[in-house]
MOPAC internal coordinates of N, CA, C and O (Angstrom, degrees):
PM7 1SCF
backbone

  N    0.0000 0     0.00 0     0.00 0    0    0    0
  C    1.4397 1     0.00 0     0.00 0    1    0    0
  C    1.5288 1   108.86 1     0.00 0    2    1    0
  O    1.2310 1   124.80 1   -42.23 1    3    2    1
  N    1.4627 1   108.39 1   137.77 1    3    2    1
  C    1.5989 1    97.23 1  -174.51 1    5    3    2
  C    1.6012 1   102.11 1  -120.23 1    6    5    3
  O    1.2310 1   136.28 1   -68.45 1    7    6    5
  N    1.5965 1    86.08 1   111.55 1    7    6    5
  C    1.9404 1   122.24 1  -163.73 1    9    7    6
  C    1.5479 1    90.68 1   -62.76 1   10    9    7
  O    1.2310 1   112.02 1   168.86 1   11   10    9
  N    1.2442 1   132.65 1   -11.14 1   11   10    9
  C    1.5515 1   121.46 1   173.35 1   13   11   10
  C    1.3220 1   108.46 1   -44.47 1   14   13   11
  O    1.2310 1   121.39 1   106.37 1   15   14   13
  N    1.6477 1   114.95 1   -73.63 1   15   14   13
  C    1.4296 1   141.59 1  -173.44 1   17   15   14
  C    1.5275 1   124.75 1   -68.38 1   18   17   15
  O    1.2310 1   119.66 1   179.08 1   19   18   17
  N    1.5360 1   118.25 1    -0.92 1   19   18   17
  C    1.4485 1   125.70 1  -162.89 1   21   19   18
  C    1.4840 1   102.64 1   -92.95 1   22   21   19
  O    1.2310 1   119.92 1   -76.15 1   23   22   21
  N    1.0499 1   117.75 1   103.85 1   23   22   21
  C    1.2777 1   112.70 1  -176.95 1   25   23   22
  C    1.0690 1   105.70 1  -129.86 1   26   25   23
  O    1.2310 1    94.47 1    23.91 1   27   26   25
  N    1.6525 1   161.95 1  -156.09 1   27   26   25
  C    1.5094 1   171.28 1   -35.40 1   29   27   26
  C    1.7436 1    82.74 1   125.21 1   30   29   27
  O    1.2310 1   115.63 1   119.91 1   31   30   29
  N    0.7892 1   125.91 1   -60.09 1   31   30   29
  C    1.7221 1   134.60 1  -144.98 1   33   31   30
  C    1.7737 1    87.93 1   -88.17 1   34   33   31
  O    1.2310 1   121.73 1   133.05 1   35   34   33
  N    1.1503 1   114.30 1   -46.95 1   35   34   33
  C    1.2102 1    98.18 1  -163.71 1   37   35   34
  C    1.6532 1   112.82 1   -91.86 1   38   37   35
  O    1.2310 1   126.69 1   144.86 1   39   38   37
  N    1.3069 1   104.75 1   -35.14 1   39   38   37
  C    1.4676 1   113.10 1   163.13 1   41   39   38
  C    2.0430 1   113.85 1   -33.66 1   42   41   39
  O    1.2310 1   126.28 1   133.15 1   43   42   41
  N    1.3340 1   105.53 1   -46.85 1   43   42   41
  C    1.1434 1   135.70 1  -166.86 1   45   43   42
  C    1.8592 1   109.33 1   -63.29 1   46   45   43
  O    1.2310 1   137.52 1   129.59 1   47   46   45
  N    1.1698 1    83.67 1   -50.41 1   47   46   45
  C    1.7470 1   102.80 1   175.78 1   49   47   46
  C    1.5071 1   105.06 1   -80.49 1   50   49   47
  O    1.2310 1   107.67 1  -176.57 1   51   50   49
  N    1.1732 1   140.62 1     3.43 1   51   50   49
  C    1.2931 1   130.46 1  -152.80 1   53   51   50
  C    1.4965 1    84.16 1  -126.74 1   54   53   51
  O    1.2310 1   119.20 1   127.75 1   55   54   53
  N    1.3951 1   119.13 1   -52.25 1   55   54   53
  C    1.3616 1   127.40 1   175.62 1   57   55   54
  C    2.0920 1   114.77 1   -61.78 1   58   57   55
  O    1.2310 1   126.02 1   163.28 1   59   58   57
  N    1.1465 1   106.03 1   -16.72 1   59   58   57
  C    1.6392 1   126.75 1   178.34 1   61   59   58
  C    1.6697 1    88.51 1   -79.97 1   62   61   59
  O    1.2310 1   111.89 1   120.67 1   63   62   61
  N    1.3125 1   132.90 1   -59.33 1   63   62   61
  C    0.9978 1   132.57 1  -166.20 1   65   63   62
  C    1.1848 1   116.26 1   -73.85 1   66   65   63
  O    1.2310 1   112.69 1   163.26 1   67   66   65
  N    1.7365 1   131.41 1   -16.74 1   67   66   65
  C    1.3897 1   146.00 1   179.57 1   69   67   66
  C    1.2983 1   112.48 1   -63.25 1   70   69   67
  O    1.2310 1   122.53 1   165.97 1   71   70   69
  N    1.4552 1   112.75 1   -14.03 1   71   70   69
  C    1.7751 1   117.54 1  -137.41 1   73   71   70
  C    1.6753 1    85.22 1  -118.84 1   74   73   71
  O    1.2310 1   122.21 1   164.56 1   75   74   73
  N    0.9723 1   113.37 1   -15.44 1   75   74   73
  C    1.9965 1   114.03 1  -169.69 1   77   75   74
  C    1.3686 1   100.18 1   -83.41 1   78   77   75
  O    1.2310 1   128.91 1   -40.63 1   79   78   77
  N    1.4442 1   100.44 1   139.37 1   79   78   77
  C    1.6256 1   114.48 1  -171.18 1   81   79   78
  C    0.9916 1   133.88 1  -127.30 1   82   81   79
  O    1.2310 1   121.66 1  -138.76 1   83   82   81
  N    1.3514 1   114.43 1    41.24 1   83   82   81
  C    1.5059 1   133.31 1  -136.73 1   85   83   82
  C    1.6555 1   121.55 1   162.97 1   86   85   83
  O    1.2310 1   128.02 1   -34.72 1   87   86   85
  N    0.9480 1   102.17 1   145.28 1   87   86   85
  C    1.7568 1   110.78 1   172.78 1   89   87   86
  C    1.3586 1   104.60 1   -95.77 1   90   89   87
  O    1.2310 1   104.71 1  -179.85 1   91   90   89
  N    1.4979 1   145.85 1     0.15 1   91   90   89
  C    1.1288 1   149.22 1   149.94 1   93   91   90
  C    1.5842 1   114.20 1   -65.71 1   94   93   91
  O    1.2310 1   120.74 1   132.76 1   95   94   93
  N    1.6006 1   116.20 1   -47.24 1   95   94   93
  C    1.1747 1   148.68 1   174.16 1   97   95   94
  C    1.3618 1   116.89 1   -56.76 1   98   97   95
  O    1.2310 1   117.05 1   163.98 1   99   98   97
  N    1.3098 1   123.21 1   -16.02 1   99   98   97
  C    1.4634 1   135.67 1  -159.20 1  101   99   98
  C    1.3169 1    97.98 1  -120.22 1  102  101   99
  O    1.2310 1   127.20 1   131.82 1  103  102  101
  N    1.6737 1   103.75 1   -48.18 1  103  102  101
  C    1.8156 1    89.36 1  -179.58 1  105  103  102
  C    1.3745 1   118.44 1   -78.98 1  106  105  103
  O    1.2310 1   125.16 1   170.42 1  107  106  105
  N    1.2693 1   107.69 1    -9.58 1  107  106  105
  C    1.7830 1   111.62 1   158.81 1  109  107  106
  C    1.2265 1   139.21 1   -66.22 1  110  109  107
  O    1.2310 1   126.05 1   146.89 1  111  110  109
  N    1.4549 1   105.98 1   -33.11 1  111  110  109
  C    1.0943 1   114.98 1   159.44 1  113  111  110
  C    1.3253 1   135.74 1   -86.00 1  114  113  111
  O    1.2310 1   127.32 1   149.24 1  115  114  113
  N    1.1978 1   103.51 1   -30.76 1  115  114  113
  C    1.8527 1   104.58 1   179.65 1  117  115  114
  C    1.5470 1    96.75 1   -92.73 1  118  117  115
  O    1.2310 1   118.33 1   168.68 1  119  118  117
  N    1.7825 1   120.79 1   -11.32 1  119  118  117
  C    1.9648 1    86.44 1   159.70 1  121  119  118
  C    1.6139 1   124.32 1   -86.51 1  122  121  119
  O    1.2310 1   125.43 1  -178.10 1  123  122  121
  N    1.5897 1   107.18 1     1.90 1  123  122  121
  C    1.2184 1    98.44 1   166.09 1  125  123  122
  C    1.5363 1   112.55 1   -80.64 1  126  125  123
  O    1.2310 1   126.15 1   129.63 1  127  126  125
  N    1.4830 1   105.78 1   -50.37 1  127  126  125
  C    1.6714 1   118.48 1   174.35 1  129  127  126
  C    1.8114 1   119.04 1   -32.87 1  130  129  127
  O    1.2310 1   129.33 1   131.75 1  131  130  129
  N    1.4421 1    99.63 1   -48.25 1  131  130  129
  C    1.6822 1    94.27 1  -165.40 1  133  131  130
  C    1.8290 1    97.68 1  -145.71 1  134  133  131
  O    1.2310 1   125.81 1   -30.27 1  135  134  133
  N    1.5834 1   106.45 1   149.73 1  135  134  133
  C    1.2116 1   112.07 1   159.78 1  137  135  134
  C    1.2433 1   134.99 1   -42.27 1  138  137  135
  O    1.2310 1   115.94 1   -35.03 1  139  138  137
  N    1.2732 1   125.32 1   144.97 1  139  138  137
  C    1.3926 1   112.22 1   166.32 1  141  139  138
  C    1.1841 1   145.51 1   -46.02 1  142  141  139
  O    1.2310 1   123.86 1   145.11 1  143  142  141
  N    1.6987 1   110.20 1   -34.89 1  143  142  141
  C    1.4169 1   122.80 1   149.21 1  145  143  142
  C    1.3911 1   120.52 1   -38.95 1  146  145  143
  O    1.2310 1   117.96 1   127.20 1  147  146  145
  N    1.5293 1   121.49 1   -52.80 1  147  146  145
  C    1.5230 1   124.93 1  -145.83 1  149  147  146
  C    2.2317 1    76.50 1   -92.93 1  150  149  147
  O    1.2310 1   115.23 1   152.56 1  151  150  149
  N    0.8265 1   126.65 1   -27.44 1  151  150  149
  C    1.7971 1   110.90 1  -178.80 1  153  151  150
  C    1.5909 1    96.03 1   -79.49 1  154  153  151
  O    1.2310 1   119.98 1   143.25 1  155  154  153
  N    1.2202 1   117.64 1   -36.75 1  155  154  153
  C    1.7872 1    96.34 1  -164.97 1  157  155  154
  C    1.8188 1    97.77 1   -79.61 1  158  157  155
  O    1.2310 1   116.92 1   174.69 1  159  158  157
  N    1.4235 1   123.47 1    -5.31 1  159  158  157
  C    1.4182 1   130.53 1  -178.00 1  161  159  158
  C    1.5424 1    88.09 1   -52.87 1  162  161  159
  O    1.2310 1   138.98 1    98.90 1  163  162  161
  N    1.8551 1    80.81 1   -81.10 1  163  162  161
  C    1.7276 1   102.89 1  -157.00 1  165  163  162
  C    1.9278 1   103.18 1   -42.51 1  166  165  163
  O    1.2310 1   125.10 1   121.29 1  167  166  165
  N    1.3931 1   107.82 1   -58.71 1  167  166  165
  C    1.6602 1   110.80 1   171.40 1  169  167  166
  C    1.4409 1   104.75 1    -8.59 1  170  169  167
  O    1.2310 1   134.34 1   103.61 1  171  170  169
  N    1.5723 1    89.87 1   -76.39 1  171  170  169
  C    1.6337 1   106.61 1  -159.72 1  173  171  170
  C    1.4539 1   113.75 1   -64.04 1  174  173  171
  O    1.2310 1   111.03 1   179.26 1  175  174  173
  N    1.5387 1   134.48 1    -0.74 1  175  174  173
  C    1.9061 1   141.94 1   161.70 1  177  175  174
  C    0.5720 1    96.50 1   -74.59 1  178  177  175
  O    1.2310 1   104.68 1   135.85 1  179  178  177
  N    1.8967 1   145.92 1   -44.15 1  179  178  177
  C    0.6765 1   142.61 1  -123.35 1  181  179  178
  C    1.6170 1   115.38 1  -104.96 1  182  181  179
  O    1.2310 1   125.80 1   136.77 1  183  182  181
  N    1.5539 1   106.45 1   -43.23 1  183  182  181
  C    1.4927 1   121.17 1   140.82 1  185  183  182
  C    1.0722 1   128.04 1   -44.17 1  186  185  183
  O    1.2310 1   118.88 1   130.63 1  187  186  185
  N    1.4156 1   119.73 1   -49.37 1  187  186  185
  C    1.4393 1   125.01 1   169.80 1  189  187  186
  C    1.1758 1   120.51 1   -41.61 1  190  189  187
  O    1.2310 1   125.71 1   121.10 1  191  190  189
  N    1.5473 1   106.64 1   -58.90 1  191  190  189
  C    1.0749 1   105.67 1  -170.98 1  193  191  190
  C    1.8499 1   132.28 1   -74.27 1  194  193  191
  O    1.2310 1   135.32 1   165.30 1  195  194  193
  N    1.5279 1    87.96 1   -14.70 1  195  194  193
  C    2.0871 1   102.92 1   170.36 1  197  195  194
  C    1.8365 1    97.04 1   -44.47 1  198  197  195
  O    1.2310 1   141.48 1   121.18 1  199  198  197
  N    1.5438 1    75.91 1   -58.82 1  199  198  197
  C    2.1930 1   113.33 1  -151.63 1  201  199  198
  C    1.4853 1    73.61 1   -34.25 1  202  201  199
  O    1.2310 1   121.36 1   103.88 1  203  202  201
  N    1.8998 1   115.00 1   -76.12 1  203  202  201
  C    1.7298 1   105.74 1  -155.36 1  205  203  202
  C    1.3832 1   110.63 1   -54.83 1  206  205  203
  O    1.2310 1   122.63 1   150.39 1  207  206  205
  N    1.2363 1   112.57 1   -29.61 1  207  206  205
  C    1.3212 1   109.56 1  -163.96 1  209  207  206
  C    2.0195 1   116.43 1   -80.94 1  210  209  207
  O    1.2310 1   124.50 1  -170.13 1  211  210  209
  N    1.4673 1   108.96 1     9.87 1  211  210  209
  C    1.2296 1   111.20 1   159.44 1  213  211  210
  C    1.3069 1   122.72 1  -116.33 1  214  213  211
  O    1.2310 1   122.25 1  -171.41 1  215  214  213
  N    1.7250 1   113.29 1     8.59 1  215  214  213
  C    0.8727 1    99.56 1  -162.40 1  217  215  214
  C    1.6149 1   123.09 1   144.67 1  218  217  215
  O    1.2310 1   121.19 1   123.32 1  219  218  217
  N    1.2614 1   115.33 1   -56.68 1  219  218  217
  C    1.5282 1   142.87 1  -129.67 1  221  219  218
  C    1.9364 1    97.48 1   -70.76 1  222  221  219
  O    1.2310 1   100.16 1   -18.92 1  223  222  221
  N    0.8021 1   153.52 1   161.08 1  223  222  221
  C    1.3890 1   154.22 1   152.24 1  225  223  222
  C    1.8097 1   128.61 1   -75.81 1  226  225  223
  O    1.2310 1   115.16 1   -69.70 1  227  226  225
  N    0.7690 1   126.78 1   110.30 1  227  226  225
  C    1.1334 1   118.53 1   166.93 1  229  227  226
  C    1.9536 1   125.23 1    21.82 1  230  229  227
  O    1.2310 1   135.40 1    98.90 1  231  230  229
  N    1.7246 1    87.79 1   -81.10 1  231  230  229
  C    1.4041 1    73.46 1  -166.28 1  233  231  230
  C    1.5709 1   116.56 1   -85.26 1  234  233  231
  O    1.2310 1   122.49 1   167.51 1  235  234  233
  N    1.4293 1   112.84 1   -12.49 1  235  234  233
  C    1.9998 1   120.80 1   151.33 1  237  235  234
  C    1.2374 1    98.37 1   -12.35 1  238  237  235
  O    1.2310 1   132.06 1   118.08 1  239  238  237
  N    1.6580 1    94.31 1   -61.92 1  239  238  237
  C    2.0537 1   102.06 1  -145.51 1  241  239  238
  C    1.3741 1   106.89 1   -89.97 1  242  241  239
  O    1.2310 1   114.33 1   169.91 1  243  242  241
  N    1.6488 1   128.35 1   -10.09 1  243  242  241
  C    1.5930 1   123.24 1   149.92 1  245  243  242
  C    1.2924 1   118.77 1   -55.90 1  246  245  243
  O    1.2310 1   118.61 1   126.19 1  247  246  245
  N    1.4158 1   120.26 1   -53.81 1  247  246  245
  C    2.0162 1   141.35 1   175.55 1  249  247  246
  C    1.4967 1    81.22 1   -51.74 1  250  249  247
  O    1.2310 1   107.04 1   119.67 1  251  250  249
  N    1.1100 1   141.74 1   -60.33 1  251  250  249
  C    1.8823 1   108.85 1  -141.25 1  253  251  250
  C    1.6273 1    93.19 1  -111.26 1  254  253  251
  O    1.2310 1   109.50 1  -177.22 1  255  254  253
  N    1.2350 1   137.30 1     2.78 1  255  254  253
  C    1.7652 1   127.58 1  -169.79 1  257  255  254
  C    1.6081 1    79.44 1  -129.79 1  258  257  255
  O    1.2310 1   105.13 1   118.57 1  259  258  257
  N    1.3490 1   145.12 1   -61.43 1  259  258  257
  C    1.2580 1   127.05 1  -138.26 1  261  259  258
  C    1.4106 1   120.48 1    89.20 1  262  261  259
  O    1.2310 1   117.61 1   171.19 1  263  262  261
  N    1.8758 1   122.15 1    -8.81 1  263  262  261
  C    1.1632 1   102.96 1   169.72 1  265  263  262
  C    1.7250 1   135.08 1   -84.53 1  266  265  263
  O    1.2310 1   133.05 1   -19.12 1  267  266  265
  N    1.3041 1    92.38 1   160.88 1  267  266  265
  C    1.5274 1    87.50 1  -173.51 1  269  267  266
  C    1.3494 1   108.54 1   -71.11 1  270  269  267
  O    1.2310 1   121.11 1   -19.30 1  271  270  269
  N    1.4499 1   115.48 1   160.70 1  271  270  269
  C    1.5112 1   120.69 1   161.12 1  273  271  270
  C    1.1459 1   137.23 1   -21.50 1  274  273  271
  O    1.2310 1   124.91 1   126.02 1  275  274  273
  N    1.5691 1   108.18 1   -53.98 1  275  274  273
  C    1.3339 1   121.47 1   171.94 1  277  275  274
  C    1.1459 1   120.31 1   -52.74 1  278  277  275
  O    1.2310 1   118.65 1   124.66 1  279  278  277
  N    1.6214 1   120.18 1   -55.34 1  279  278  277
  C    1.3294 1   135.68 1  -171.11 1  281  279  278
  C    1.7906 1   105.67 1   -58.69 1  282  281  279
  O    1.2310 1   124.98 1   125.63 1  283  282  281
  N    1.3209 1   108.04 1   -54.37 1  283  282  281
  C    1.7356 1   114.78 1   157.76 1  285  283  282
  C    1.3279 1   113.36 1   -29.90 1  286  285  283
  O    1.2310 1   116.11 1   134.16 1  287  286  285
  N    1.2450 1   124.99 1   -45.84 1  287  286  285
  C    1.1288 1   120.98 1  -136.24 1  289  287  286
  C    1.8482 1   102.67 1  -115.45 1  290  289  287
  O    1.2310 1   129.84 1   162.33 1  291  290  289
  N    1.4425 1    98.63 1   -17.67 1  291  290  289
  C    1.5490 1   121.54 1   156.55 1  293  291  290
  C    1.4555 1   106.70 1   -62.83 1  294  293  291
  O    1.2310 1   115.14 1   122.94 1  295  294  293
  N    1.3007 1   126.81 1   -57.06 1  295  294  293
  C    1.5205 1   146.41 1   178.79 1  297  295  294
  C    1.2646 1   105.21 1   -45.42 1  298  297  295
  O    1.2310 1   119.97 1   130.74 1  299  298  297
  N    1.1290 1   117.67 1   -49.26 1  299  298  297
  C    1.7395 1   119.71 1  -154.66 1  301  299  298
  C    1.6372 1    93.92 1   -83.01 1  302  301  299
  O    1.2310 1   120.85 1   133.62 1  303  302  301
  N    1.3382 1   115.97 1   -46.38 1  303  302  301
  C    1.5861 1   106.12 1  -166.78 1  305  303  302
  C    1.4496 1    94.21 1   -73.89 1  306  305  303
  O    1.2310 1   106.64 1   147.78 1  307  306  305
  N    1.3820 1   142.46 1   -32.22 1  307  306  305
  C    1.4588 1   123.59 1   179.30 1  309  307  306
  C    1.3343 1   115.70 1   -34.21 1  310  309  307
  O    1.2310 1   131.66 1   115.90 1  311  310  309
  N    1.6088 1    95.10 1   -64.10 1  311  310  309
  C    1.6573 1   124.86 1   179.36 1  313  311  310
  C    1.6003 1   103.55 1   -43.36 1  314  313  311
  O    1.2310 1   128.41 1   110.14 1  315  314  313
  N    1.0608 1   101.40 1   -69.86 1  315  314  313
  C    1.7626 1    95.50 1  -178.05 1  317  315  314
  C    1.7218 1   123.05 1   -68.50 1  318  317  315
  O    1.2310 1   119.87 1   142.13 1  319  318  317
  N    1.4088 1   117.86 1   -37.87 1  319  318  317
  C    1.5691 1   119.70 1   169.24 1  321  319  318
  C    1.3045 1   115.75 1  -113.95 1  322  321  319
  O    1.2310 1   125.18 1  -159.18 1  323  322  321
  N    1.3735 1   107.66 1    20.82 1  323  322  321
  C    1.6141 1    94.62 1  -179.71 1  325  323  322
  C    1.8139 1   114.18 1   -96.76 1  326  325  323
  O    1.2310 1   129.30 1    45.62 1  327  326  325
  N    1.3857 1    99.69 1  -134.38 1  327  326  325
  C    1.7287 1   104.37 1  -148.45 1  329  327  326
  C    1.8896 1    99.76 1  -104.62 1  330  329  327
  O    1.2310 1   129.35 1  -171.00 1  331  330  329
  N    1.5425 1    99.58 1     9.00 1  331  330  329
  C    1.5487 1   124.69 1  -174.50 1  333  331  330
  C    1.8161 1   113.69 1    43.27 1  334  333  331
  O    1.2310 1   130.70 1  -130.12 1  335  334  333
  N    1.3878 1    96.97 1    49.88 1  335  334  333
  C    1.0277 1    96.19 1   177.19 1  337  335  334
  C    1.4339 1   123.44 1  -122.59 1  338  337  335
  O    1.2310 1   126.93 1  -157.97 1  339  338  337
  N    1.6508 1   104.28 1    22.03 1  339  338  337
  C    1.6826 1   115.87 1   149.70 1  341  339  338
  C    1.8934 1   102.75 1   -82.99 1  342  341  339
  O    1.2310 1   131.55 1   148.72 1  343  342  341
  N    1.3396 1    95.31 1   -31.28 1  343  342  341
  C    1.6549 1    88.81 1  -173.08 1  345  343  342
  C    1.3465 1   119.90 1   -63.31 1  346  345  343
  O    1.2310 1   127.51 1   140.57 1  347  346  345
  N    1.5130 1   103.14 1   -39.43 1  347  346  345
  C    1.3766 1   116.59 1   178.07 1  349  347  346
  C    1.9275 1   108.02 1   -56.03 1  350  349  347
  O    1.2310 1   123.55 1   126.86 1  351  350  349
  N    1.2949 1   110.79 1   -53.14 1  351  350  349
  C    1.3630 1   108.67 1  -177.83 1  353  351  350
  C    1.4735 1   142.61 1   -73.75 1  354  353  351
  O    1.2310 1   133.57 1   177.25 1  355  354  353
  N    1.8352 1    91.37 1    -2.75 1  355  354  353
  C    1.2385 1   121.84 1  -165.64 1  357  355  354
  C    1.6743 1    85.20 1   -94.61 1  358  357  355
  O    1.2310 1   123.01 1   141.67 1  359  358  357
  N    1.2079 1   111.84 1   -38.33 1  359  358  357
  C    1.7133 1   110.07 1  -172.06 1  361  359  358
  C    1.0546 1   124.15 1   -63.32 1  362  361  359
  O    1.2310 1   126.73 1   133.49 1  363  362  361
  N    2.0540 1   104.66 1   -46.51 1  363  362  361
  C    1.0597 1   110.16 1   169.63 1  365  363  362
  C    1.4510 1   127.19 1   -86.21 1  366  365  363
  O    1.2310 1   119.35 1  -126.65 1  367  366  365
  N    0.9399 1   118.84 1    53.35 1  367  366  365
  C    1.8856 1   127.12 1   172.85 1  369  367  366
  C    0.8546 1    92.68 1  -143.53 1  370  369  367
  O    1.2310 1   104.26 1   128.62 1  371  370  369
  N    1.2250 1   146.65 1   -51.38 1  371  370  369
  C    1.8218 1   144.78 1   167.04 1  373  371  370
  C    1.0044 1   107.29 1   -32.76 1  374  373  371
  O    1.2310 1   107.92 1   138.59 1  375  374  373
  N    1.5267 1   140.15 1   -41.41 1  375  374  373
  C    1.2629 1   146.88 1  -161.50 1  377  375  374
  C    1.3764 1   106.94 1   -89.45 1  378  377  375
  O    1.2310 1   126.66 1   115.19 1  379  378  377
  N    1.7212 1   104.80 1   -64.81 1  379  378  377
  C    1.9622 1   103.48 1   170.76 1  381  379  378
  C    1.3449 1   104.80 1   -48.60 1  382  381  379
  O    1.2310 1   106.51 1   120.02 1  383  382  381
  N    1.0402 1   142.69 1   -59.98 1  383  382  381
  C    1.7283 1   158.48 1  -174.07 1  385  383  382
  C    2.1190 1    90.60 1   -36.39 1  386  385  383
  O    1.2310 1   130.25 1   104.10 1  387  386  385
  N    1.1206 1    97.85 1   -75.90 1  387  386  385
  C    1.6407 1    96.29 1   172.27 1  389  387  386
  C    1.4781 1   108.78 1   -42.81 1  390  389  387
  O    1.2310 1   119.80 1   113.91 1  391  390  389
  N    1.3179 1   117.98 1   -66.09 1  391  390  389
  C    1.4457 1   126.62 1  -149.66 1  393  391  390
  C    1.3385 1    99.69 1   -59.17 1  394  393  391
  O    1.2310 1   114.35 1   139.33 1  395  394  393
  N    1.5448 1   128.31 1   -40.67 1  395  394  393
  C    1.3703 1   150.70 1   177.61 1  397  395  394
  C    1.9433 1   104.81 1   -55.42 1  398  397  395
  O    1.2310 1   113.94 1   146.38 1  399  398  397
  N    1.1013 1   129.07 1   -33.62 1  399  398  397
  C    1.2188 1   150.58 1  -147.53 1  401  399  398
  C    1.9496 1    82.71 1   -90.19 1  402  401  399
  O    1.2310 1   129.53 1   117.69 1  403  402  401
  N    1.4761 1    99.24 1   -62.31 1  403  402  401
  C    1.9414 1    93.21 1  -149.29 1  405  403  402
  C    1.5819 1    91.58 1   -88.50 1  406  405  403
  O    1.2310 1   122.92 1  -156.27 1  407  406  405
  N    1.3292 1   112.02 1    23.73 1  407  406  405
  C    2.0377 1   107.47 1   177.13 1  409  407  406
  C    1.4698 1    80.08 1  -103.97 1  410  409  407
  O    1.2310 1   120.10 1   180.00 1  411  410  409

């Protein structure tokens, strides 16, 4: 957990976000929550971070997301030193994605 950002406020918002039940539910809330800029941001890590995480090279994942290097390159050290919580989310959609498969 990175104790920088843990605050009352954010705990709070994180737990707001626990409660959504739906991908209808999400884009309702985070277009009230954040600009359009700051959702196609997060979107676009978020791709990034699949792309590295199968594999993909650098400039693949500039051609098909548009992000810059940097932002890649922000992505990759999460993935590798971060709080593993692309891994965690990457696992769990792999799993619904399966589970979804044998219904």
């Amino acid at each position: 957990m990175n104790t920088k950002i843990k605050t009352e406020n954010t705990d709070a918002l994180y737990e707001a976000i626990l409660t959504l039940k739906s991908v209808e539910e999400c884009y309702a809330f985070f277009d009230d929550l954040c600009t359009v800029p700051e959702i196609k941001a997060m979107s676009q890590r978020y791709a990034v971070a699949k792309m590295l995480d199968a594999g993909e090279i650098y400039t693949e994942i500039v051609e098909q997301t548009g992000a810059s290097t940097a932002t890649i390159s922000r992505v990759n050290r999460a993935l590798n030193y971060g709080s593993d919580g692309y891994a965690l989310v990457f696992e769990r959609t792999k799993k619904n994605k399966d589970e979804e498969k044998k219904e």
